[in-house]
Every structure is written in C-alpha cells, then in structure tokens.
PyMOL commands that place a pseudoatom at each C-alpha (Angstrom):
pseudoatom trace, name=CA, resn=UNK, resi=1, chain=A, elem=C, hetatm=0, pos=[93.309, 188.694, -3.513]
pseudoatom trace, name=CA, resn=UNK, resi=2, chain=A, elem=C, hetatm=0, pos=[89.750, 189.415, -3.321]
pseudoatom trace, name=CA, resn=UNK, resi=3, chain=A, elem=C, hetatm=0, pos=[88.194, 193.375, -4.368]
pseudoatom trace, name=CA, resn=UNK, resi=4, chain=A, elem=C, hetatm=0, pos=[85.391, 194.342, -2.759]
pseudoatom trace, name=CA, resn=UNK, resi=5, chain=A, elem=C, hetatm=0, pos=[84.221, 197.402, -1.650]
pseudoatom trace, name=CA, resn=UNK, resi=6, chain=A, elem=C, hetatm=0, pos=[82.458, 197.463, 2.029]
pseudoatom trace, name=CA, resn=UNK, resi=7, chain=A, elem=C, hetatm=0, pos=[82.162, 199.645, 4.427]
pseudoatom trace, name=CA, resn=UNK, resi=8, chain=A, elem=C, hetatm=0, pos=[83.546, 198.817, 7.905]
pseudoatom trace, name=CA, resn=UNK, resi=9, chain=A, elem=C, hetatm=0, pos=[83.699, 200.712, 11.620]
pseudoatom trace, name=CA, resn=UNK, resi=10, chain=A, elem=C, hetatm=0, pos=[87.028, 201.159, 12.545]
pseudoatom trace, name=CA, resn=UNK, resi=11, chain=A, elem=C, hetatm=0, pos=[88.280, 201.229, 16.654]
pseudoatom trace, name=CA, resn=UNK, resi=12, chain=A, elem=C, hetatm=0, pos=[91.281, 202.962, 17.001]
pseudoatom trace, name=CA, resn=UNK, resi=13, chain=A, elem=C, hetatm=0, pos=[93.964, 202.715, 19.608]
pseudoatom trace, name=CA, resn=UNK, resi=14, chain=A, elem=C, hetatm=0, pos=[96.815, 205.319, 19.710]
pseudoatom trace, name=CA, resn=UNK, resi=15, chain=A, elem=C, hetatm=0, pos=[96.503, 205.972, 15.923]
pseudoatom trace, name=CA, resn=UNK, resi=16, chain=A, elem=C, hetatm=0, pos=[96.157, 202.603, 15.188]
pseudoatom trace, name=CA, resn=UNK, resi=17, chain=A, elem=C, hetatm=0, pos=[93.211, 200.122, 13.551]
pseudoatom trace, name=CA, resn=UNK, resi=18, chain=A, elem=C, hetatm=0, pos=[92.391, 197.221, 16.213]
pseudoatom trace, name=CA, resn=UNK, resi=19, chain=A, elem=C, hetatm=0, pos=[88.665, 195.782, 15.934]
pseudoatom trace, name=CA, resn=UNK, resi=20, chain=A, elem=C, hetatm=0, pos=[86.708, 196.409, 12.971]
pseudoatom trace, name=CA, resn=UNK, resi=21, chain=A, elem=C, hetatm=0, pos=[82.911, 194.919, 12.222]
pseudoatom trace, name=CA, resn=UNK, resi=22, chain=A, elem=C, hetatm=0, pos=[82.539, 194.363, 8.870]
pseudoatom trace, name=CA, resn=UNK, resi=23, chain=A, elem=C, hetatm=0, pos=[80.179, 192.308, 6.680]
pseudoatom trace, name=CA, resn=UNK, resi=24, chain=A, elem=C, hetatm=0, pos=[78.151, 191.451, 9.930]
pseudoatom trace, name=CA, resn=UNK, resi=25, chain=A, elem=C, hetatm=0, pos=[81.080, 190.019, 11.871]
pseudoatom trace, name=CA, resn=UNK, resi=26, chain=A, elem=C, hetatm=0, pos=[83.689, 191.551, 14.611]
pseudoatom trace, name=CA, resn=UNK, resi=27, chain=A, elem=C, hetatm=0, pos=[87.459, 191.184, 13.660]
pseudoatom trace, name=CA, resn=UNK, resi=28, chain=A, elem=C, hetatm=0, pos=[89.871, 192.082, 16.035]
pseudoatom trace, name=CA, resn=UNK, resi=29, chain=A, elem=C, hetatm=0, pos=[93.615, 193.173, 14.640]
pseudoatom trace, name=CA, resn=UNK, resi=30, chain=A, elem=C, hetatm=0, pos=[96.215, 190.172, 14.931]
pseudoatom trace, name=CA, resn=UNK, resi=31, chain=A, elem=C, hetatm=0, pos=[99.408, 191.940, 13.796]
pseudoatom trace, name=CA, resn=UNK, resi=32, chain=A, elem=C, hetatm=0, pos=[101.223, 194.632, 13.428]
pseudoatom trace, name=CA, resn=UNK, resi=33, chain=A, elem=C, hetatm=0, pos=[98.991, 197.342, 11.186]
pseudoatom trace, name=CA, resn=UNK, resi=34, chain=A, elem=C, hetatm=0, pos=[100.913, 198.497, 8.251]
pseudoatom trace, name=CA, resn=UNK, resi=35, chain=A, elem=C, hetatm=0, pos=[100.489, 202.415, 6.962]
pseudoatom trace, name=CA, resn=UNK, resi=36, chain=A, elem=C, hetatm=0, pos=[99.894, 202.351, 3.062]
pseudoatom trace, name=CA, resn=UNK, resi=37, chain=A, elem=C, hetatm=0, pos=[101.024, 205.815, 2.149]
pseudoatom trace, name=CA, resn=UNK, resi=38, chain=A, elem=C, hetatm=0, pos=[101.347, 207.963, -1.052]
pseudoatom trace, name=CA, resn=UNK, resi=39, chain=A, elem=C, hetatm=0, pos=[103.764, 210.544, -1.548]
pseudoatom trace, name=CA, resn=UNK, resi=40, chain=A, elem=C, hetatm=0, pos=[102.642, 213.575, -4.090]
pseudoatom trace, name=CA, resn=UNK, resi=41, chain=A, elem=C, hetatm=0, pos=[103.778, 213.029, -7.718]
pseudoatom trace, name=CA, resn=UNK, resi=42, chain=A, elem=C, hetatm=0, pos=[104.051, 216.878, -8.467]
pseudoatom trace, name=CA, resn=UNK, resi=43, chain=A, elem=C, hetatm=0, pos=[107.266, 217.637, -5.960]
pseudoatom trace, name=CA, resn=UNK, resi=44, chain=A, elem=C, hetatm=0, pos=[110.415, 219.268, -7.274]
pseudoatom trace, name=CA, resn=UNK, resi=45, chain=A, elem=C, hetatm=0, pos=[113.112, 215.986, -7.102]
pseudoatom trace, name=CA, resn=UNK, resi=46, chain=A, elem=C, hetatm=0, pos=[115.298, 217.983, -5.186]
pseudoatom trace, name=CA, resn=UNK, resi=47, chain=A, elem=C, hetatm=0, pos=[112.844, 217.399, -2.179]
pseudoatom trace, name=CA, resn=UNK, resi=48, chain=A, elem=C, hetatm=0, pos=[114.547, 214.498, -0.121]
pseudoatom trace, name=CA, resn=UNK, resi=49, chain=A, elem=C, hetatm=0, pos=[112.106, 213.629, 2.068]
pseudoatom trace, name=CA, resn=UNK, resi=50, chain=A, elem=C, hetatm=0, pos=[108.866, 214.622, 0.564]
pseudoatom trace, name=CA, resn=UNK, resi=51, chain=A, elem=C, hetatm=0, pos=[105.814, 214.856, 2.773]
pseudoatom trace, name=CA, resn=UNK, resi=52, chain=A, elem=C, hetatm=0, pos=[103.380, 211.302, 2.764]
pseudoatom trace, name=CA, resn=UNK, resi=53, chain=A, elem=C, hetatm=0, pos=[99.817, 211.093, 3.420]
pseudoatom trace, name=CA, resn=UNK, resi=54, chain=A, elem=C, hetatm=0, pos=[97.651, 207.652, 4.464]
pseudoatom trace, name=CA, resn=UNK, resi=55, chain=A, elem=C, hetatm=0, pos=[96.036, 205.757, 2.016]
pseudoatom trace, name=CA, resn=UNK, resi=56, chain=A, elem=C, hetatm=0, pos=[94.795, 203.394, 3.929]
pseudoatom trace, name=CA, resn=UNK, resi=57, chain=A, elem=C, hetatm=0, pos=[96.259, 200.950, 6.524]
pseudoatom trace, name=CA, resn=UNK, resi=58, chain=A, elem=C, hetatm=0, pos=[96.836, 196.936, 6.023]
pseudoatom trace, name=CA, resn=UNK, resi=59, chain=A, elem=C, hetatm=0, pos=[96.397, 194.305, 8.357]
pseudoatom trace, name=CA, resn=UNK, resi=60, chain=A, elem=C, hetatm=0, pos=[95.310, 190.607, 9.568]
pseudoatom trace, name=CA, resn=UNK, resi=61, chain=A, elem=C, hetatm=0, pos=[92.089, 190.648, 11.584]
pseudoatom trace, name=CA, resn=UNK, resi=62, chain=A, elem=C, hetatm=0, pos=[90.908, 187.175, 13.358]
pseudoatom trace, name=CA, resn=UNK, resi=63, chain=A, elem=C, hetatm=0, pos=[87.218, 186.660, 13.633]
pseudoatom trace, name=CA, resn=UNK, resi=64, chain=A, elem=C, hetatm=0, pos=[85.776, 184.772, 16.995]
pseudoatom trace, name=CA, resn=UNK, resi=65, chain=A, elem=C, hetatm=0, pos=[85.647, 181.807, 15.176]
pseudoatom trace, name=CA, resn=UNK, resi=66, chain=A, elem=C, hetatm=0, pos=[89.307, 182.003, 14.060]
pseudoatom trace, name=CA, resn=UNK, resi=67, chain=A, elem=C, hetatm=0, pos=[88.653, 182.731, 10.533]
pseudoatom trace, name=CA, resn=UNK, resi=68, chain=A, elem=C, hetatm=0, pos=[91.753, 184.852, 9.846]
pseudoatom trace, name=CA, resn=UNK, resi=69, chain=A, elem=C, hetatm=0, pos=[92.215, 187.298, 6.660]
pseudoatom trace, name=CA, resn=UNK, resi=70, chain=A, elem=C, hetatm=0, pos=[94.642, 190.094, 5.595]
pseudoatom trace, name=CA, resn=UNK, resi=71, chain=A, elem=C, hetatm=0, pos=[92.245, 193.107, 4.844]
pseudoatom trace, name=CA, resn=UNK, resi=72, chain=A, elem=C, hetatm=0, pos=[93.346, 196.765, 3.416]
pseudoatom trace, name=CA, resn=UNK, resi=73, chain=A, elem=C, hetatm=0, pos=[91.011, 199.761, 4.756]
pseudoatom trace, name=CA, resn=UNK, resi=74, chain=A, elem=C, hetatm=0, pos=[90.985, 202.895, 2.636]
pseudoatom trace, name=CA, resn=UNK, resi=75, chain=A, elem=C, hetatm=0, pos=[89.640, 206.074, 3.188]
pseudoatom trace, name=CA, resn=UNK, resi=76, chain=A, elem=C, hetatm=0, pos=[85.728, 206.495, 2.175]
pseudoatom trace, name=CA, resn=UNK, resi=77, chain=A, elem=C, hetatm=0, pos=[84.596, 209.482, 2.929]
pseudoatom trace, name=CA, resn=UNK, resi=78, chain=A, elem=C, hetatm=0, pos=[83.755, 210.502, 6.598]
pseudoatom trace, name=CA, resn=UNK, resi=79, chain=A, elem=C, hetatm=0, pos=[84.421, 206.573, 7.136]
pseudoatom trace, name=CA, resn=UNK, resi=80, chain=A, elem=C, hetatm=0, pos=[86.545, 203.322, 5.835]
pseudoatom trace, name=CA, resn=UNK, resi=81, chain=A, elem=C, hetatm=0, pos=[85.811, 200.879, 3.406]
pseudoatom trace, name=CA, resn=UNK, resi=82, chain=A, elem=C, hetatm=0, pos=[87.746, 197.468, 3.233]
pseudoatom trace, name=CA, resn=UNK, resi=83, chain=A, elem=C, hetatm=0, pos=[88.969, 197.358, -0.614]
pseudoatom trace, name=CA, resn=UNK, resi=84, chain=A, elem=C, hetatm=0, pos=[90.992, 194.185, -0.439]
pseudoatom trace, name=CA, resn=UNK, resi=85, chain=A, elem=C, hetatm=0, pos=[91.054, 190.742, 1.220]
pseudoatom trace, name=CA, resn=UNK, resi=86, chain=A, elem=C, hetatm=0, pos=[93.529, 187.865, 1.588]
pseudoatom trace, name=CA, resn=UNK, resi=87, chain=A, elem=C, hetatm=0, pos=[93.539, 184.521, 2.959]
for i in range(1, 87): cmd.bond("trace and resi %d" % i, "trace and resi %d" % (i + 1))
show_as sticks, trace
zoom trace
C-alpha cells in the first residue's frame, strides 16, 4: 500500500466512480466500486441500524496502457483526492 495524497477528477455514472485522471493519466474503473462508509461513534446502542455516511469509495482503475492499480478516493473538499494505492 502506497499513501499519497493527490487530487483527482472524478466521472460519475448513476452514483458511481468510473474514469478518473489523476497524476497526468486517464484511468477508467475495472470493477465493481466499493462504498467505504463510517457510521457515527456517538449513537445510543440501542440504534440497530444506525445511519452511514461515505468516506470515500475503493476501486481498480486500468490505465490505456494496462497499468492496473486498486486506488481509494476520499472526500477533499469541493473535490476527491486519491489517499491510497495498490498494485
């Protein structure tokens, strides 16, 4: 697992990430996208099905050269950042 920190652009399709363009290069989505979600820590326990909210969304992304990576986008302000790669 790499950390980094970059900004990306983000196409959406039906609530869902499928192209980004990040460092330079177009990725297009090559799975399934996964929701990363949080649920609030402060909720009485008797709540069974407490409320989440989107962290961020994980994915594989193929470049045109075939270069494929697992990426997770988070929330960065008015935009998304990618905050973690795998390969």
């Amino acid at each position: 697992m790499i950390v980094v920190d970059a900004t990306t652009t983000v196409w959406w399709t039906q609530g869902m990430p499928v192209r980004i363009v990040w460092q330079g290069r177009r990725w297009r989505v090559s799975d399934v996208p996964t929701r990363l979600t949080v649920t609030p820590s402060d909720l009485p326990t008797a709540i069974t099905h407490a409320p989440e909210r989107t962290a961020g969304w994980r994915f594989q992304v193929t470049a045109e050269d075939g270069e494929t990576l697992v990426v997770d986008i988070v929330p960065d302000g008015g935009g998304w950042t990618v905050a973690r790669t795998w390969s």
